[in-house]
C-alpha atoms as an extended CHARMM CRD file, in Angstrom:
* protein
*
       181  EXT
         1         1  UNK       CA            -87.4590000000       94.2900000000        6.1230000000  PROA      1               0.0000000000
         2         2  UNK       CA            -87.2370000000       97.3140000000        8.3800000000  PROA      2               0.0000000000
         3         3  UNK       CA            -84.5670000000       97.3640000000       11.2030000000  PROA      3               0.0000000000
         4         4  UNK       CA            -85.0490000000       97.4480000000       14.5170000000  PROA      4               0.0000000000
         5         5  UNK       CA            -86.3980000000      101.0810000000       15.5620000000  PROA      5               0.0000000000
         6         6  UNK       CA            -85.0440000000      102.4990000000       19.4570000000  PROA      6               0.0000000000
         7         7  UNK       CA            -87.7490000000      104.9760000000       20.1910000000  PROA      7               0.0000000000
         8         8  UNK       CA            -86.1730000000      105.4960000000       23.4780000000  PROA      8               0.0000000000
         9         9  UNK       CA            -83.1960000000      107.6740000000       21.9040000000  PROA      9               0.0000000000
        10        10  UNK       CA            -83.7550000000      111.9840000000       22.7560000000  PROA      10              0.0000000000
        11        11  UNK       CA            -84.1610000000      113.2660000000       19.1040000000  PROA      11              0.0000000000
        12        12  UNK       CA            -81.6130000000      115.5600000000       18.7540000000  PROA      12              0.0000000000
        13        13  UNK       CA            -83.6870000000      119.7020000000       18.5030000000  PROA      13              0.0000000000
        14        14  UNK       CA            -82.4990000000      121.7430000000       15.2620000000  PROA      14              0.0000000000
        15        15  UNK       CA            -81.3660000000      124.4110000000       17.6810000000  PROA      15              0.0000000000
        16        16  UNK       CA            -78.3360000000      121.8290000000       18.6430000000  PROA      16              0.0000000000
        17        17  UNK       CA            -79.4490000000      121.9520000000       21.7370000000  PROA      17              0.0000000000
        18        18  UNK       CA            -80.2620000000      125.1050000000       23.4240000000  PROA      18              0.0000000000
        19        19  UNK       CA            -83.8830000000      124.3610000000       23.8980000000  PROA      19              0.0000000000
        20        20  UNK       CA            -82.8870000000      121.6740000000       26.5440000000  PROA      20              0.0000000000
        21        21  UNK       CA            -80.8120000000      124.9250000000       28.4100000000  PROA      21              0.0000000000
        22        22  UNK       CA            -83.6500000000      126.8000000000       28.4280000000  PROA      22              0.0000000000
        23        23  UNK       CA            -85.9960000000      124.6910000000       29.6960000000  PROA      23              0.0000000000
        24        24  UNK       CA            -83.4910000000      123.7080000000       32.5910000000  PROA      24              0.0000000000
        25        25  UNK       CA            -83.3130000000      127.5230000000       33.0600000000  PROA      25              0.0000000000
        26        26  UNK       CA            -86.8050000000      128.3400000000       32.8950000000  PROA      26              0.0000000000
        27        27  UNK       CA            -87.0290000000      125.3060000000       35.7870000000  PROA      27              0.0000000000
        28        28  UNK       CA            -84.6920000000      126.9490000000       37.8130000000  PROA      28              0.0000000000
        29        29  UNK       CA            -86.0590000000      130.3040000000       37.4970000000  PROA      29              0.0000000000
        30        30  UNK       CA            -89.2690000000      128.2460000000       38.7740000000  PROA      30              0.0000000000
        31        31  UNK       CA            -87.9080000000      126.5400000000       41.8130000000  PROA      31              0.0000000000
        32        32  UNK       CA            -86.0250000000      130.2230000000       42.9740000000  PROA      32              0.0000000000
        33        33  UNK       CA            -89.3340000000      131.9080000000       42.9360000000  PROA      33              0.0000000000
        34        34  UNK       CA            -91.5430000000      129.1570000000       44.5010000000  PROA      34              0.0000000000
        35        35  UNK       CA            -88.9270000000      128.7890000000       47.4170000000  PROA      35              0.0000000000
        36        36  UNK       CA            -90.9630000000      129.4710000000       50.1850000000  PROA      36              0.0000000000
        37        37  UNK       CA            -94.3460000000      127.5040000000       48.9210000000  PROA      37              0.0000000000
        38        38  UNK       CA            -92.1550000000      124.7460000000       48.2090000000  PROA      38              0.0000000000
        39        39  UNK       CA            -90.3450000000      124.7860000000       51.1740000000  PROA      39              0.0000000000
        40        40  UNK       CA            -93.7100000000      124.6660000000       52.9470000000  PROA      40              0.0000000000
        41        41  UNK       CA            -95.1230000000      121.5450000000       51.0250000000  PROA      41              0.0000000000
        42        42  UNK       CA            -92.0260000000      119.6090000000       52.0910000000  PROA      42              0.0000000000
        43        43  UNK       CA            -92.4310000000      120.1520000000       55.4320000000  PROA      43              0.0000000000
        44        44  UNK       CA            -96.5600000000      119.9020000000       55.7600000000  PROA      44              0.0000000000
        45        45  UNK       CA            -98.3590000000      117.4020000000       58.0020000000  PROA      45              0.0000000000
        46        46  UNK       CA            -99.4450000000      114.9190000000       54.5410000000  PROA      46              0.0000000000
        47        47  UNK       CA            -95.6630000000      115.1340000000       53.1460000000  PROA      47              0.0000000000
        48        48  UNK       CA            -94.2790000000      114.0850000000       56.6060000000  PROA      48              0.0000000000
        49        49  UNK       CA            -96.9880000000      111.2160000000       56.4990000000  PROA      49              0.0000000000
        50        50  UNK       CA            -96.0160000000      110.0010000000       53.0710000000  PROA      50              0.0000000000
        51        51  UNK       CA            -92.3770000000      110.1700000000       53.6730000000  PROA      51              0.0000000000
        52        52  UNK       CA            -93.1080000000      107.8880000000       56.6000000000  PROA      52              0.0000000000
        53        53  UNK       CA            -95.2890000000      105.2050000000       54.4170000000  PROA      53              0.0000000000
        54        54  UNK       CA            -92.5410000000      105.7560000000       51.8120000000  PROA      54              0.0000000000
        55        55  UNK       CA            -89.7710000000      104.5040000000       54.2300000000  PROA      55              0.0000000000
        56        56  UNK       CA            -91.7290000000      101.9940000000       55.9840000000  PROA      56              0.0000000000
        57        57  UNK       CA            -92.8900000000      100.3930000000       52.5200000000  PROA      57              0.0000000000
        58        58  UNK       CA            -89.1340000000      100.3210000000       51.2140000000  PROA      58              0.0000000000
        59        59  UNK       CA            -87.9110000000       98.6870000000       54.6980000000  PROA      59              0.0000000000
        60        60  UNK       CA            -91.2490000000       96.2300000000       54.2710000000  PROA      60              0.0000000000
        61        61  UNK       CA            -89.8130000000       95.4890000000       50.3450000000  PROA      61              0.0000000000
        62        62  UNK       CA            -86.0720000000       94.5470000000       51.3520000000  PROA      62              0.0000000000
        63        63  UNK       CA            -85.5620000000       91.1760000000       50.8300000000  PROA      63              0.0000000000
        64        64  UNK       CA            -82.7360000000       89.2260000000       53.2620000000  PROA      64              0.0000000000
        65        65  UNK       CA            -81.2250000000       85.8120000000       52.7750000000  PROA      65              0.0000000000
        66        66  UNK       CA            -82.3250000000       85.2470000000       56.5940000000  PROA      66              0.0000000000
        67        67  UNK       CA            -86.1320000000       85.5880000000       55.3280000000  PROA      67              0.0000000000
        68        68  UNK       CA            -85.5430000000       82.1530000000       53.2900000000  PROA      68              0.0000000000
        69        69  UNK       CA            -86.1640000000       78.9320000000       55.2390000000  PROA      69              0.0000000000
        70        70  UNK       CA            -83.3830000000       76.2280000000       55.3240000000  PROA      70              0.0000000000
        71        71  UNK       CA            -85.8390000000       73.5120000000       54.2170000000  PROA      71              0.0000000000
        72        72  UNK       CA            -86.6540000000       74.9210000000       50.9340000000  PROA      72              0.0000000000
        73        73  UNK       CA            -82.7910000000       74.1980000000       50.3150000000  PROA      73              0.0000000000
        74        74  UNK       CA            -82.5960000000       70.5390000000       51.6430000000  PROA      74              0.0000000000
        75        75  UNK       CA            -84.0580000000       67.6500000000       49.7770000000  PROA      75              0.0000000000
        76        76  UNK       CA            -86.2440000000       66.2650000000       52.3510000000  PROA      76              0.0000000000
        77        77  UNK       CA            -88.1280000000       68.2980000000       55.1360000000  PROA      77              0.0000000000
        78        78  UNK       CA            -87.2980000000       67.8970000000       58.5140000000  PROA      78              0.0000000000
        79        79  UNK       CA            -89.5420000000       65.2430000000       59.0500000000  PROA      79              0.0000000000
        80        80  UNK       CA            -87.6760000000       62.8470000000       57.2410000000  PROA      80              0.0000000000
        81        81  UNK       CA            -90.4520000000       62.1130000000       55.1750000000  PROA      81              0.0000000000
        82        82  UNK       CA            -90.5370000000       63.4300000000       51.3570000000  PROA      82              0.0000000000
        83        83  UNK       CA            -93.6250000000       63.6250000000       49.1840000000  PROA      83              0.0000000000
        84        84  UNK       CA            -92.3990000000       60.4240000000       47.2200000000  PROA      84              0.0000000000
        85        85  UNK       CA            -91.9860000000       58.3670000000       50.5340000000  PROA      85              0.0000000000
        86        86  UNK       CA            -93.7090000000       55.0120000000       50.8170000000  PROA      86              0.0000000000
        87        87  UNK       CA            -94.3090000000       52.2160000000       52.7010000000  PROA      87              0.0000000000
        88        88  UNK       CA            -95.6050000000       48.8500000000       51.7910000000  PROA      88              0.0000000000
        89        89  UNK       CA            -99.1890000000       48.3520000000       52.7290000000  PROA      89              0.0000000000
        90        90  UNK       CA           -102.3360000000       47.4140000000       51.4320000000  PROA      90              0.0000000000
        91        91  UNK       CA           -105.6060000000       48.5630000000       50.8880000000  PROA      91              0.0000000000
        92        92  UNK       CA           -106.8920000000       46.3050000000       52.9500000000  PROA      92              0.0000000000
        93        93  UNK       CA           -104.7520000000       48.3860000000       56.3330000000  PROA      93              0.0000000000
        94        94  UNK       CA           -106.1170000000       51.7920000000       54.8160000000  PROA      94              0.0000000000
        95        95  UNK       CA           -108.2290000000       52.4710000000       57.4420000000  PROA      95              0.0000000000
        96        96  UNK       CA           -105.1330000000       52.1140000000       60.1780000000  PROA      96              0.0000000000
        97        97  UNK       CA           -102.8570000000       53.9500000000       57.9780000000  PROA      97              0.0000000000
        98        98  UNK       CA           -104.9060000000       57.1330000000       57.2350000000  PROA      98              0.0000000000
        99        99  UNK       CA           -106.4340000000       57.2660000000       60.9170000000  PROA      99              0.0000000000
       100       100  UNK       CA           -102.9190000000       57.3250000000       62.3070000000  PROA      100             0.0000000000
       101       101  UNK       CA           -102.5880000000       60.9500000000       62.2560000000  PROA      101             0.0000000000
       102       102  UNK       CA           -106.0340000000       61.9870000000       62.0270000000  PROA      102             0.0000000000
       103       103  UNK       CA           -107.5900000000       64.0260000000       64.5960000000  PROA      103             0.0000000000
       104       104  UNK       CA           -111.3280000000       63.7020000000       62.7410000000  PROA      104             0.0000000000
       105       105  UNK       CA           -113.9820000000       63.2140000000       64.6880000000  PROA      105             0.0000000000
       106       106  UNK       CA           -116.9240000000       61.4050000000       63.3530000000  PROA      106             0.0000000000
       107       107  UNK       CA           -120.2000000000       63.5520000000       63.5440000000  PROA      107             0.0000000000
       108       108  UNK       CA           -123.0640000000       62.8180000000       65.7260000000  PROA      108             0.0000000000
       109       109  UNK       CA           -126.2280000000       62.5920000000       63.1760000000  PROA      109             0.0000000000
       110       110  UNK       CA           -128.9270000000       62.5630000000       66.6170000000  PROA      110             0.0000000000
       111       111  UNK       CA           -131.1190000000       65.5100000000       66.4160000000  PROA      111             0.0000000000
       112       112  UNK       CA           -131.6450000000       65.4940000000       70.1580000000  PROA      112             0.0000000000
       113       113  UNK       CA           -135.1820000000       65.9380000000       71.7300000000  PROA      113             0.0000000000
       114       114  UNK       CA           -137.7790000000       67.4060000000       68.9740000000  PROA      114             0.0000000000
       115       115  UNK       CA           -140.7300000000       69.2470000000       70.6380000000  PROA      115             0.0000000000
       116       116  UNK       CA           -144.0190000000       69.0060000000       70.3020000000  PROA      116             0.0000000000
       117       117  UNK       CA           -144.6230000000       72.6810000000       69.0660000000  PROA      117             0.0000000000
       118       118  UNK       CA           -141.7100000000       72.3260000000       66.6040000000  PROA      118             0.0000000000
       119       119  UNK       CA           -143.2250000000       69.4140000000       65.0860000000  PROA      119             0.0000000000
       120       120  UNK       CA           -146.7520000000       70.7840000000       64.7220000000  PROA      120             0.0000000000
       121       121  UNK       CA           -145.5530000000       73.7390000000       62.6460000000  PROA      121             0.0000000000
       122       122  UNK       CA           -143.4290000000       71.4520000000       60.3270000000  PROA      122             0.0000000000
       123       123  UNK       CA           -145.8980000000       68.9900000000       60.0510000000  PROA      123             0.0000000000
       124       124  UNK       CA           -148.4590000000       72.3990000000       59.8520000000  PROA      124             0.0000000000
       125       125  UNK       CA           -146.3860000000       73.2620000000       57.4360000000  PROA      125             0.0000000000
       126       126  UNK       CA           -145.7030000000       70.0720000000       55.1900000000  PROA      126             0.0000000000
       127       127  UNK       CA           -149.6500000000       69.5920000000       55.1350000000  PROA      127             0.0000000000
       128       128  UNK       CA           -150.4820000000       73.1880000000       53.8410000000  PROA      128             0.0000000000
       129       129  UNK       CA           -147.9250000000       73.2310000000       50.6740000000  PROA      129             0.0000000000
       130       130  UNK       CA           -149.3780000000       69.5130000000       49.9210000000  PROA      130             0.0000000000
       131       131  UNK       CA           -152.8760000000       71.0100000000       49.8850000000  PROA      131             0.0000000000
       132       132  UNK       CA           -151.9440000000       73.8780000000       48.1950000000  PROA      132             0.0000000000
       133       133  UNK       CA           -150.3640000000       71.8160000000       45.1520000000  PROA      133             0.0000000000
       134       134  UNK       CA           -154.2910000000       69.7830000000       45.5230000000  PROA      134             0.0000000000
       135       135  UNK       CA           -155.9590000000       72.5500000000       44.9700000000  PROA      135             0.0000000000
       136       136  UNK       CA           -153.9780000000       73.4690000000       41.9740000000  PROA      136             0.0000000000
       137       137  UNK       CA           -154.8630000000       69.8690000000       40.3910000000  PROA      137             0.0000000000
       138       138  UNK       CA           -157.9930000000       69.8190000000       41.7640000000  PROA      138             0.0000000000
       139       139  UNK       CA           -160.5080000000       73.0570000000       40.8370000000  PROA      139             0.0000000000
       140       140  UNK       CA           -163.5690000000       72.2080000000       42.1160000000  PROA      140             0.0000000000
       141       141  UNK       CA           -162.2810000000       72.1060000000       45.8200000000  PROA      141             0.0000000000
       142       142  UNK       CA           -159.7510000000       74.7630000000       44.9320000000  PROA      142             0.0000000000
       143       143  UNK       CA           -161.7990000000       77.7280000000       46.7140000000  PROA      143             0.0000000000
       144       144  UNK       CA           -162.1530000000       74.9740000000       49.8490000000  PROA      144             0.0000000000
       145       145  UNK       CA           -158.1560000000       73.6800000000       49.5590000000  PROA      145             0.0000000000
       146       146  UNK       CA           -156.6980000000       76.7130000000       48.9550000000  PROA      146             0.0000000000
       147       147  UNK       CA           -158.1610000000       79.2570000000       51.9480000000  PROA      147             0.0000000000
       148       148  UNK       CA           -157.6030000000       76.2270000000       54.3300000000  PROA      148             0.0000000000
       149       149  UNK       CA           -154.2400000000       75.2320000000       52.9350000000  PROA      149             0.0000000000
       150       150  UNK       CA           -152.9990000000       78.4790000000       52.5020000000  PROA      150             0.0000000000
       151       151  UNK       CA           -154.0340000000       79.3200000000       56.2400000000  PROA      151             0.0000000000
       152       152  UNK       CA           -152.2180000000       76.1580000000       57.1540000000  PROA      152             0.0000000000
       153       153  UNK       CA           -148.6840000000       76.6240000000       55.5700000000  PROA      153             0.0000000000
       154       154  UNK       CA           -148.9290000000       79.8980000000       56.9810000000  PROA      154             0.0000000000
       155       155  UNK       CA           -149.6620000000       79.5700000000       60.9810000000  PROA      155             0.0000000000
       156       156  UNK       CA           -146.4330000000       76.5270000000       60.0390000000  PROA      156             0.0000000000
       157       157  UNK       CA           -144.1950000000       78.9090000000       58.2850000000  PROA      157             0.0000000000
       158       158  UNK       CA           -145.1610000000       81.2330000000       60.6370000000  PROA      158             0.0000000000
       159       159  UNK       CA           -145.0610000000       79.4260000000       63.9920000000  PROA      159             0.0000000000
       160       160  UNK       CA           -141.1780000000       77.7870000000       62.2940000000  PROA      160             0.0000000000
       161       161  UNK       CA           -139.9770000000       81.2490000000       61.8690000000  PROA      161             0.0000000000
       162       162  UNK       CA           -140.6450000000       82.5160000000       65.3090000000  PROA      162             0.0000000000
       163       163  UNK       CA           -139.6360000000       79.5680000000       66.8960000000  PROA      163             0.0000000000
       164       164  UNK       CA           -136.0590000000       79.8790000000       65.0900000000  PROA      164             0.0000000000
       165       165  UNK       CA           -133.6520000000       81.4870000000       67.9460000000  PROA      165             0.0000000000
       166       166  UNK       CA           -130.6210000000       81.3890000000       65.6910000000  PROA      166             0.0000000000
       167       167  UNK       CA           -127.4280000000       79.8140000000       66.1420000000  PROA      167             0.0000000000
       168       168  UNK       CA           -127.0360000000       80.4970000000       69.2080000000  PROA      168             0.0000000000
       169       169  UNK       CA           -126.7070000000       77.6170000000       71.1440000000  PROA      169             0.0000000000
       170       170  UNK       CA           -123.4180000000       76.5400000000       69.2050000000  PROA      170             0.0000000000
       171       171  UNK       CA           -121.4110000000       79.5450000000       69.2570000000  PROA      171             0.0000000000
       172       172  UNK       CA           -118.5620000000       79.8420000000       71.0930000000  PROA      172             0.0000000000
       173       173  UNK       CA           -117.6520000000       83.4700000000       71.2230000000  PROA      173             0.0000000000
       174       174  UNK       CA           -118.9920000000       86.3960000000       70.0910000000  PROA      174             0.0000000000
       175       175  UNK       CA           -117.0820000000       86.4690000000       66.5820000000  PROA      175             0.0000000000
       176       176  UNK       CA           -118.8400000000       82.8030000000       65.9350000000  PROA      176             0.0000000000
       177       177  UNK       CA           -120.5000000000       82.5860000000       62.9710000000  PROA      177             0.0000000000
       178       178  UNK       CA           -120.7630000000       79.2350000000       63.0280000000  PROA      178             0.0000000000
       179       179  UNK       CA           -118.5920000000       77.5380000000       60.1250000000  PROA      179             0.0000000000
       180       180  UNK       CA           -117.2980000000       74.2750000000       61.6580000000  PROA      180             0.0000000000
       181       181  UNK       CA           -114.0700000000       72.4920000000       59.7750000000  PROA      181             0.0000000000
């Protein structure tokens, strides 16, 4: 079996060790002639900036006891109500228990006033893709179906598409885009 191998151990140079001394003096010779450039790098407008991020994202990373929140120490929350809590009902009361605290409101399905315009185009519309799919099953009218057909679902697509303002009417605000919960 082999033995357990630590490959993070320095290997030890034939030299006993004076190539490590004169790389650390090569570094310093470095360093001594590169003052002044380095001295300028430290103090540019990008170091001063990353310093700054540096600090900010080692204040952001400090983690205090006072960040924890007492209830994730207690066994039930504040409430007084734990996730195992029950009460003795029936199915039959379900409706009264699970509206209790519900603030749903039912939709309204009524699609309001429909105008006359609106429902020539769909109905424009409806008529011209049924013809079409005639014409396809039908080829000796298919010259006949398909230019008035065609026409049809077009002027209904058509007259649909420019009639379509948007969501307009239900926004809010500006930043609306209209996904209700």
């Amino acid at each position: 079996m082999t033995g357990n191998k630590d490959s993070n151990v320095n290997p030890t140079s034939s030299n006993g060790g004076a190539n490590g001394d004169d790389e650390h003096l090569q570094w310093e010779e470095f360093l001594s002639s590169h003052e002044s450039d380095l001295d300028e790098v430290a103090r540019s407008r990008s170091a001063r900036k990353f310093d700054k991020a540096a600090r900010k994202a080692e204040k952001k990373a400090q983690f205090s006891v006072h960040d924890l929140k007492a209830e994730a120490f207690t066994r039930t929350p504040p409430t007084g109500r734990g996730p195992r809590d029950f009460s003795n009902s029936s199915w039959l009361d379900v409706d009264e228990t699970m509206d209790g605290d519900s603030t749903f409101t039912p939709p309204n399905p009524s699609l309001g006033p429909v105008s006359r315009s609106g429902l020539l185009f769909v109905i424009l519309l409806v008529a011209g893709v049924l013809g079409l799919a005639a014409a396809v099953l039908l080829p000796s009218l298919a010259s006949l179906l398909g230019t008035v057909c065609g026409v049809m679902t077009l002027i209904g697509a058509g007259g649909l598409l420019a009639r379509h303002r948007g969501h307009s009417e239900t926004r809010r605000d500006i930043f609306d885009d209209g996904a209700r919960v």
